[in-house]
C-alpha positions as CSV (number, residue, x, y, z in Angstrom):
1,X,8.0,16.3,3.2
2,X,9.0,14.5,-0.1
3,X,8.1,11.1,1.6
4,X,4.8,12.5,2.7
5,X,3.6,13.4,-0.9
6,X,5.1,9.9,-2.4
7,X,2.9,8.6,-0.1
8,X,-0.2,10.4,-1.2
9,X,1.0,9.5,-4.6
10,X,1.0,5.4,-4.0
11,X,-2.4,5.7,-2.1
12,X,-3.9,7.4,-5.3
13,X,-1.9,5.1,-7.5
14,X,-3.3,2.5,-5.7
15,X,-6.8,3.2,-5.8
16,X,-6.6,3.3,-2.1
17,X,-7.7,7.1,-2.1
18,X,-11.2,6.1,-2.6
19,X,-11.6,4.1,0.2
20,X,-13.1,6.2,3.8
21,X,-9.8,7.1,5.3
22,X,-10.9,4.5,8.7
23,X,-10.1,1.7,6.5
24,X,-7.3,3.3,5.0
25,X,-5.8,4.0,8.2
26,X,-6.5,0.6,9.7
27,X,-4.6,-1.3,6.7
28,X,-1.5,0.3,7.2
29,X,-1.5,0.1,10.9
30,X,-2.0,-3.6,10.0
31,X,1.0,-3.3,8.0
32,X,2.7,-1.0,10.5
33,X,2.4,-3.4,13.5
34,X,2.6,-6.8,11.4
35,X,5.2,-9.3,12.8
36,X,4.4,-11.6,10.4
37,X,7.3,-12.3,7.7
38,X,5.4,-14.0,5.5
39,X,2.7,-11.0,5.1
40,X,5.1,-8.3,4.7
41,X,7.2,-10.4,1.7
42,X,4.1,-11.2,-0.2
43,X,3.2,-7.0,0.4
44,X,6.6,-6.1,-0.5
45,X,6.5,-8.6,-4.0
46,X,3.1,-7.3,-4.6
47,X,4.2,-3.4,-4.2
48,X,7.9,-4.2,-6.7
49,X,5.6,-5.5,-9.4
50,X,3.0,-2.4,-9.1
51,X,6.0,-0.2,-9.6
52,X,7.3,-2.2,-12.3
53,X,4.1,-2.0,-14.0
54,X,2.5,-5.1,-13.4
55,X,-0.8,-5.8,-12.1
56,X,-2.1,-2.4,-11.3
57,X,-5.7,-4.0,-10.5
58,X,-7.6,-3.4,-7.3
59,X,-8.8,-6.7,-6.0
């Protein structure tokens, strides 16, 4: 349960609570299903510095 609302959390953090929940849903299955290395290092340096209270912007 606690993961569930740290979740809700980061996607209002994010900004990512205002977009329709089809494309919400369809980015993280992208992320979910990604094989790529490359992708999920650049996601997972992006997501350290938005919790270390860097760029905070949505593109």
């Amino acid at each position: 349960m606690r993961k569930t609302k740290l979740v809700g959390e980061v996607v209002a953090a994010t900004g990512a609570g205002d977009l329709p929940l089809d494309v919400l849903a369809g980015a993280l299955l992208e992320a979910a299903e990604s094989n790529d290395d490359t992708k999920l290092v650049a996601w997972a340096l992006r997501g350290a510095e938005f919790f270390n209270g860097g760029d905070r912007s949505v593109p």
